[in-house]
TORLUM-382697 format. One record per residue: residue in three letters; x, y, z of N, C-alpha, C in turn. Coordinates in steps of 0.001 Angstrom, whole numbers, padded with zeros to 6 digits. Layout:
<atoms>
 rest    n_xx    n_yy    n_zz   ca_xx   ca_yy   ca_zz    c_xx    c_yy    c_zz
  ala       X       Y       Z       X       Y       Z       X       Y       Z
...
</atoms>
This chain:
<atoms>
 rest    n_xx    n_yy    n_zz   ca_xx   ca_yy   ca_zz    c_xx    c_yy    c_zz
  unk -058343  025002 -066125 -057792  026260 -065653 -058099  027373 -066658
  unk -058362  027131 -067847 -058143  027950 -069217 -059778  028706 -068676
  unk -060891  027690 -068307 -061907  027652 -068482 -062132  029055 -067270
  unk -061270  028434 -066263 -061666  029291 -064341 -060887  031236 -064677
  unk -059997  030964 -065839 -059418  032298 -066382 -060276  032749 -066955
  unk -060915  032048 -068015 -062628  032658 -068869 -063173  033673 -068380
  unk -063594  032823 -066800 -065242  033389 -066227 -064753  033866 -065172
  unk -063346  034254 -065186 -062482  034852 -063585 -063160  034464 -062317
  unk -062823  032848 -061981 -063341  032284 -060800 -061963  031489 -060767
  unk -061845  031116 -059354 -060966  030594 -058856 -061254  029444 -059090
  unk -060218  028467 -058628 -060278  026633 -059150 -060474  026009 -057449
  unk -061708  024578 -057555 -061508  023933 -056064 -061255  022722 -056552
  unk -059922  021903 -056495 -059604  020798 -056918 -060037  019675 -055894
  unk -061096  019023 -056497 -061524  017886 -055374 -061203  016623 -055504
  unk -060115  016190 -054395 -059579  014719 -054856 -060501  013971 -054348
  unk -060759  013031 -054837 -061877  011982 -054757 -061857  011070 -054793
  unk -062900  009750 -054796 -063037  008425 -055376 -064127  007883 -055216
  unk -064348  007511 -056706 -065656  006487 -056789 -066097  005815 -055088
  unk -065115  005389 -054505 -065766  003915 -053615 -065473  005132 -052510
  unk -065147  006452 -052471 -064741  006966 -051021 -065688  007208 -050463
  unk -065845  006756 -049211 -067205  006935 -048020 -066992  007821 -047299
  unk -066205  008709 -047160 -065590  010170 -046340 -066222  011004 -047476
  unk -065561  011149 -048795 -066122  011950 -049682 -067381  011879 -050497
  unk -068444  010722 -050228 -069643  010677 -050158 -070291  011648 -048809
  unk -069836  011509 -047702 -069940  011534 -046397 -070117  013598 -046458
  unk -068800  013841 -047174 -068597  015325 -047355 -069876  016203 -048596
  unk -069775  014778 -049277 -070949  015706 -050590 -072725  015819 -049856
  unk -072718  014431 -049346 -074112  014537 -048417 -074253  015701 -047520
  unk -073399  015797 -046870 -073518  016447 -045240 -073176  017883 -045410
  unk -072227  018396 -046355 -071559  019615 -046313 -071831  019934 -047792
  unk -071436  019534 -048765 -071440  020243 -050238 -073418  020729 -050478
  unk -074228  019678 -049842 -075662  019974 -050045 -076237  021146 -049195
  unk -075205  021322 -048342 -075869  022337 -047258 -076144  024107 -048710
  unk -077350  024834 -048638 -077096  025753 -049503 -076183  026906 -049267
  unk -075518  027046 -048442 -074570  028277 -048439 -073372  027634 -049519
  unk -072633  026587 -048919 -072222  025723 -049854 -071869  025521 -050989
  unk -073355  025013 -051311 -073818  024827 -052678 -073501  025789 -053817
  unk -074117  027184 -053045 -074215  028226 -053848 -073015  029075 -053770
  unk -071742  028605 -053021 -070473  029164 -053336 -069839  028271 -054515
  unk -070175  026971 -054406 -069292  026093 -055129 -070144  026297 -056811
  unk -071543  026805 -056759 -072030  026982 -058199 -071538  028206 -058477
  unk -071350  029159 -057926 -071570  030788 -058546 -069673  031210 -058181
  unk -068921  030692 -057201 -067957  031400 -057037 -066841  030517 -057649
  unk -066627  029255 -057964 -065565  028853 -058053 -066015  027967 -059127
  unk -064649  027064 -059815 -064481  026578 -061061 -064568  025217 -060565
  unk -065088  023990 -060330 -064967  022815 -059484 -064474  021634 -061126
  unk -063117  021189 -060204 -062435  020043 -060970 -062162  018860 -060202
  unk -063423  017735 -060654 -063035  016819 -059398 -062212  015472 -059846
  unk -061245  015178 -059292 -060385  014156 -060198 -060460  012975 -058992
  unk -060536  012037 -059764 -061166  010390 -059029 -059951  009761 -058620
  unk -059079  009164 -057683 -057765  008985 -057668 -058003  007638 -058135
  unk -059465  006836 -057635 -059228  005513 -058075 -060053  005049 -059004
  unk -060280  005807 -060144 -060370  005982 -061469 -059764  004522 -062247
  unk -059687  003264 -063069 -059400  002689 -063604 -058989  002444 -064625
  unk -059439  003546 -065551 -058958  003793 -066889 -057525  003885 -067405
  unk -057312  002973 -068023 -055984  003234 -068480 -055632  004321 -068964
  unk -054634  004508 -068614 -053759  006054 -069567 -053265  004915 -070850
  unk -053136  006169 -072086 -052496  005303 -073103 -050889  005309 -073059
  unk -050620  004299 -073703 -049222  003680 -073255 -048475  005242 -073335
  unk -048367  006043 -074178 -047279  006898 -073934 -047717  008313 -072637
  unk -048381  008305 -072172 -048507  008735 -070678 -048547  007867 -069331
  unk -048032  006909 -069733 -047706  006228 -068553 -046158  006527 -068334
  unk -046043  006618 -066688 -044658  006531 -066442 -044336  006274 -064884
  unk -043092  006050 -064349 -042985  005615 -063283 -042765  007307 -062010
  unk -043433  007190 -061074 -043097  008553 -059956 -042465  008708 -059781
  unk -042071  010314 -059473 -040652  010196 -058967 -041046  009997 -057483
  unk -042041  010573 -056884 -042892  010777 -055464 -043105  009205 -055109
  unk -043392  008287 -055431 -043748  007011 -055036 -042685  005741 -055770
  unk -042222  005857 -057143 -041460  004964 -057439 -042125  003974 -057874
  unk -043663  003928 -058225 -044285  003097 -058758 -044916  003534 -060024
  unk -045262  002615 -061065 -045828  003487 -062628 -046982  003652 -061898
  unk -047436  004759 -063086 -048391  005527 -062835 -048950  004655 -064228
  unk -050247  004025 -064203 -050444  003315 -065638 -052312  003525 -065579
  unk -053385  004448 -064553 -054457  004720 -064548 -054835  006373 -064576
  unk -055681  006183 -064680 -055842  008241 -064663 -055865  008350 -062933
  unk -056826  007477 -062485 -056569  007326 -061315 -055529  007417 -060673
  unk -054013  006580 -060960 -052926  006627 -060581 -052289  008218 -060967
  unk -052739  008877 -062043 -051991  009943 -062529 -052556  011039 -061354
  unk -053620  011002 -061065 -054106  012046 -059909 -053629  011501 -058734
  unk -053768  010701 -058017 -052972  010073 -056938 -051804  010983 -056804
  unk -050912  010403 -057850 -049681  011073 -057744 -049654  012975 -058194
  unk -050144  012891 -058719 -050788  014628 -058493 -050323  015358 -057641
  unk -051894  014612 -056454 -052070  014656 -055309 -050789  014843 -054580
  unk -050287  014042 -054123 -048968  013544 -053589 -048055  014148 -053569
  unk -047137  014364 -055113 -046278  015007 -055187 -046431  016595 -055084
  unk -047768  017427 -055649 -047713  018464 -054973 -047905  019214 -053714
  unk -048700  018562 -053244 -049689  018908 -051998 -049417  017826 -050684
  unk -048759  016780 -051077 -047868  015698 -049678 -048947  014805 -049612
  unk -049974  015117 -049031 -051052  013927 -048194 -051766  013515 -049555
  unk -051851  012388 -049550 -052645  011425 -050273 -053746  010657 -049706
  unk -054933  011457 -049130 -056105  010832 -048719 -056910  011543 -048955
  unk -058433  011087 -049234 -059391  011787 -049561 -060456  012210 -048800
  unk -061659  012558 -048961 -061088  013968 -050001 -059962  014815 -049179
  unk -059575  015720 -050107 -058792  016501 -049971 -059083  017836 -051021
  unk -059147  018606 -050264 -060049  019912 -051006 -058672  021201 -051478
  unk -058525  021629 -052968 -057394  022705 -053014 -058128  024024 -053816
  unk -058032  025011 -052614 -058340  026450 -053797 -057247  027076 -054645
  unk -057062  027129 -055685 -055870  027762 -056876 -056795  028509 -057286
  unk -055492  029767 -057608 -055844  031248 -058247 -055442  030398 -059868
  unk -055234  031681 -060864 -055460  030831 -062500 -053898  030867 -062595
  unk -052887  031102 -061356 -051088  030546 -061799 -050983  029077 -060981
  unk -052125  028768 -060798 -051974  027760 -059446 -051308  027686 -058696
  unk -051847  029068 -057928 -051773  029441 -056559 -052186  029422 -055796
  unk -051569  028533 -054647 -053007  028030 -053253 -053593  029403 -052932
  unk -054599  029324 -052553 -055350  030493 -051817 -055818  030394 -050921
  unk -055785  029031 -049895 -056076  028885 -048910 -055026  027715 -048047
  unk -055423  027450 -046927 -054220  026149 -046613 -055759  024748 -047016
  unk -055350  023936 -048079 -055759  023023 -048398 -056616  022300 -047318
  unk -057535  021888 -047608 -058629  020958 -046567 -058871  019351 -046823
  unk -058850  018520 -045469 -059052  017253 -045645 -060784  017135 -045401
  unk -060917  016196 -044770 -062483  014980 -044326 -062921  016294 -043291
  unk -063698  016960 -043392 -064291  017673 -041841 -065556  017789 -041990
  unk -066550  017539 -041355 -068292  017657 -041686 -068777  019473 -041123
  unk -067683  019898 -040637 -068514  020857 -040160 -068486  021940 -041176
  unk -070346  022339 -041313 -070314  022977 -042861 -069765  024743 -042379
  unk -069867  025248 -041360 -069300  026972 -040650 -067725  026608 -041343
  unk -066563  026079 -041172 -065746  025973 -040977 -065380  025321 -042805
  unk -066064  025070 -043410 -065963  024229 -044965 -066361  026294 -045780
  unk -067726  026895 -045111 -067886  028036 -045411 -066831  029100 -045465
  unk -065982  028959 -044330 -065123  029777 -043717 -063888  029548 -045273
  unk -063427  028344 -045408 -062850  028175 -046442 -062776  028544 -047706
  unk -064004  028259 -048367 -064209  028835 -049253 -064282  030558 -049647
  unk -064900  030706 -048433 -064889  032655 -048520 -063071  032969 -048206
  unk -062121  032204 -047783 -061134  032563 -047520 -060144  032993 -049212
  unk -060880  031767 -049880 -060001  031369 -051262 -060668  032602 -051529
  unk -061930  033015 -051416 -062429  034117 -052781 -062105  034971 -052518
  unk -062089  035392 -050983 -060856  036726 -050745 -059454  036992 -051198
  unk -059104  035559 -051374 -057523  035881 -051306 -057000  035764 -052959
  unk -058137  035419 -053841 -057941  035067 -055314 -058354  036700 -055478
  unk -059572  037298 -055383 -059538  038711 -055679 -058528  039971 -055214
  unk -058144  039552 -054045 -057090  040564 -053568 -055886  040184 -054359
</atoms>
């Protein structure tokens, strides 16, 4: 966030996962398209966090959810619950535009291939982060 305040670009938080075939599905079909491309290089700050990530957290950032009630003991698990507790749906991808108070700027996006409507999104966040 420190970084998207720097270069005054908005943040697109992309929940993800190594093994996800929707969000392979989204980077092939829609992120490669160049309108796309060239919003997600030039207009926005891209932070993509892996939910099923394996890495242990070290013992003193582990802890149990309050959102699920289960420890959180992977980085993976720590975005999961992220996910979850701020934003409700926990499936991927799941796409979030934040201004630099992390402030939605758009209504959040799931799985959709159609790249007009992924476009439409993104120009929505950059309007609504500059205004």
């Amino acid at each position: 966030m420190a970084y998207a305040k720097q270069v005054n670009k908005p943040v697109i938080l992309d929940f993800t996962g190594w093994s996800c075939v929707n969000c392979r599905k989204m980077k092939d079909n829609v992120w490669s398209d160049k309108t796309v491309l060239g919003l997600l290089r030039n207009d926005y700050v891209l932070i993509s966090l892996y939910v099923d990530d394996k890495t242990t957290l070290p013992e003193n950032e582990q802890y149990v959810s309050e959102t699920t009630n289960r420890k959180v003991k992977t980085i993976g698990n720590k975005w999961s619950d992220f996910q979850a507790t701020h934003f409700k749906p926990n499936a991927q991808p799941f796409y979030v535009l934040l201004g630099h108070n992390g402030q939605m700027l758009a209504q959040p996006k799931g799985y959709d291939t159609r790249v007009d409507g992924y476009v439409k999104f993104l120009n929505e966040g950059i309007k609504n982060f500059r205004s």
